[in-house]
C-alpha positions in Angstrom: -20.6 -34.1 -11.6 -18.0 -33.8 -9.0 -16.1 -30.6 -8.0 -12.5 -30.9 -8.4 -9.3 -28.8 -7.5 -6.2 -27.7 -9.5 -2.8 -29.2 -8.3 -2.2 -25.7 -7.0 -5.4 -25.7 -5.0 -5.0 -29.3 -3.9 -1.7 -28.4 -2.6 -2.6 -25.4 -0.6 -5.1 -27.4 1.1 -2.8 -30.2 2.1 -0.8 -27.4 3.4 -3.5 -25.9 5.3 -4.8 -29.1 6.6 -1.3 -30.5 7.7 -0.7 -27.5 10.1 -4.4 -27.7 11.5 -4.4 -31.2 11.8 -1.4 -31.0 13.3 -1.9 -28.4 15.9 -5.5 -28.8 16.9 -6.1 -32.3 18.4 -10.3 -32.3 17.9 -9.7 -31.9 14.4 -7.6 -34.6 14.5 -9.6 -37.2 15.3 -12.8 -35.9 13.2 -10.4 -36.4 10.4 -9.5 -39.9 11.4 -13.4 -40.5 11.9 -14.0 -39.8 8.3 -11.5 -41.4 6.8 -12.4 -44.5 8.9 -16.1 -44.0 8.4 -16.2 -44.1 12.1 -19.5 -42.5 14.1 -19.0 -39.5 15.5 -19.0 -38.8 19.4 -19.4 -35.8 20.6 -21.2 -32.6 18.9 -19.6 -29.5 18.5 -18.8 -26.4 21.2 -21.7 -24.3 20.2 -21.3 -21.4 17.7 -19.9 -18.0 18.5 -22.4 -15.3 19.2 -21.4 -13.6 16.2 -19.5 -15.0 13.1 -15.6 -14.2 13.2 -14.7 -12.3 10.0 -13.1 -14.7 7.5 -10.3 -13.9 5.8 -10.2 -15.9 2.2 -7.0 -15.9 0.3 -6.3 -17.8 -3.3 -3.7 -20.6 -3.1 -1.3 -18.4 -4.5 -0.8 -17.0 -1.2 -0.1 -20.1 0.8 2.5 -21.3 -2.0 4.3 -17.7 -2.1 4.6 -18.2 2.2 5.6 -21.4 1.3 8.1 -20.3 -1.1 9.2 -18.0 1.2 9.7 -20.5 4.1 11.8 -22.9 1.7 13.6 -19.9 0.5 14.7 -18.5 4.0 15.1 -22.0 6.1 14.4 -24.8 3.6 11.7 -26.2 5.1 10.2 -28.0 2.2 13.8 -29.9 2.4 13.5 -30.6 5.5 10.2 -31.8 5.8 10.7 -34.0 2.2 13.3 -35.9 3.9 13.1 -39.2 5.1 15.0 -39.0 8.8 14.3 -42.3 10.1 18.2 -43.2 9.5 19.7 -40.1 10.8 20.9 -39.6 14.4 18.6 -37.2 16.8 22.0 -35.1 16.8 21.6 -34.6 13.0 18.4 -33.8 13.2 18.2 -31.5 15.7 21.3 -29.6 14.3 19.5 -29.7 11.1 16.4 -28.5 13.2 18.0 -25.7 14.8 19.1 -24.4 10.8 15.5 -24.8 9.4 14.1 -23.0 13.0 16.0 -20.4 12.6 15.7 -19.6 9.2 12.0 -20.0 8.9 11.6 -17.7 11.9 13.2 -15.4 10.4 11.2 -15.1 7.4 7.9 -15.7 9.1 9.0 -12.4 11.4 10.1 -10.5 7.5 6.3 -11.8 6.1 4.3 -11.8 8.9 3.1 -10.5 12.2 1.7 -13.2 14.5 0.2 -12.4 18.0 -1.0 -14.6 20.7 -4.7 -15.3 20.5 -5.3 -15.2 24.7 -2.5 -13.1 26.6 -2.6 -14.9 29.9 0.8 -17.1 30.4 0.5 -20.9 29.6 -0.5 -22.7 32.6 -2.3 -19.8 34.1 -6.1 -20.5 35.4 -8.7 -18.6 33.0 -12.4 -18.3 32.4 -14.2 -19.2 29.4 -17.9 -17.5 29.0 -20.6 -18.9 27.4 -21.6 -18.1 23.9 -17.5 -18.1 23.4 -16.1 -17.7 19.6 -15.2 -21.6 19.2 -12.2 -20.2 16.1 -10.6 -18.5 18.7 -10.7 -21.6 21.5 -10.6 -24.9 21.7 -11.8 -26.7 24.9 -10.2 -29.9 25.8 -10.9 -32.1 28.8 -13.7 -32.6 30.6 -15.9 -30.1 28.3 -19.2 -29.7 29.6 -22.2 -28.1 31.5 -23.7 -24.4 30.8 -22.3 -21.3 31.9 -18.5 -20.2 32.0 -15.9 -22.3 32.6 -12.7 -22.6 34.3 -9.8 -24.3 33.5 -6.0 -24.1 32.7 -4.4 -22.1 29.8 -2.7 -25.1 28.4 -2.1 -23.0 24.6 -2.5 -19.6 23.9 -3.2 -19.7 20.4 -1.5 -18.0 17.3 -3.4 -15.4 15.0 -1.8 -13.6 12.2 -2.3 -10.3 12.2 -1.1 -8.9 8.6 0.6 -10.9 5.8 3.5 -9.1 3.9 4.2 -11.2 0.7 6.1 -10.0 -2.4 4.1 -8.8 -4.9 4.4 -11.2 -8.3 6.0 -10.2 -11.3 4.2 -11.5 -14.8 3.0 -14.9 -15.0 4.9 -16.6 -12.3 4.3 -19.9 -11.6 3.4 -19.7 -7.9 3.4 -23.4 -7.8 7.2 -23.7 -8.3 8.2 -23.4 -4.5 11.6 -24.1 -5.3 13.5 -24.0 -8.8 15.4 -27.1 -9.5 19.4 -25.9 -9.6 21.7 -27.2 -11.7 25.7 -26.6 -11.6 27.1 -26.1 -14.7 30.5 -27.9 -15.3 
């Protein structure tokens, strides 16, 4: 018998996998590998000397920061729209609104620090045995030791998460309540 998720769950992990996908390249194209049932081409950086801690958190959590998001900038409005007839004026003022209002709750919800605190661009080292959660090597990845190379990212890690606390049996899957003007 095959495992299955709620909707809820389902969700949370699109979410999840949108911003990962989207932000880390290598994961990318394993994804792309698998869906294509494509070989795959080069093994993985090696494992961290010792496992990061993982931090586990129910879908409720992602759909409350999601709520949140929507709440503050309406991102889930933004990002439902199709904006392939709109002017890059449009949607960049439109941009600018969603921005600002979803940094602003991000900054209410969430602290976020930089994973490496050398400036972008700046020339770094990168030890052996490294914790491959933390870093992602890109380029010309190879050979034993350390290695050298340009900070071309330096990462985001959140370091605590605020969220409201719910109240009775709300539905945490309801991002956004429907409105409806009464005449």
């Amino acid at each position: 018998m095959t495992e299955t998720l709620s909707f809820a769950g389902r969700l949370a992990l699109a979410w999840v996998c949108f911003f990962r996908v989207l932000f880390d390249g290598a994961l990318a194209a394993r994804v792309r590998r698998v869906l294509t049932s494509e070989p795959a081409a080069l093994p993985e950086p090696p494992a961290p000397a010792s496992p990061p801690e993982v931090v586990r958190s129910e879908p409720t959590a992602a759909l409350q920061l999601l709520a949140v998001l929507q709440r503050e900038g309406r991102l889930v409005d933004f990002l439902q729209q199709d904006v392939a007839s709109f002017s890059d004026e449009d949607i960049g003022a439109a941009a600018r609104v969603v921005h600002e209002g979803c940094r602003r709750a991000l900054g209410s919800h969430a602290t976020v620090v930089r994973v490496m605190t050398e400036p972008e661009g700046a020339s770094v080292t990168v030890e052996e045995g490294y914790d491959a959660a933390r870093l992602k090597l890109v380029g010309n990845v190879g050979g034993k030791g350390a290695l050298r190379g340009l900070l071309r990212h330096a990462g985001w890690r959140v370091e605590s998460l605020r969220l409201p606390e719910l109240v009775g049996d709300h539905d945490a899957s309801i991002v956004a309540p429907a409105e409806v003007e009464i005449e």
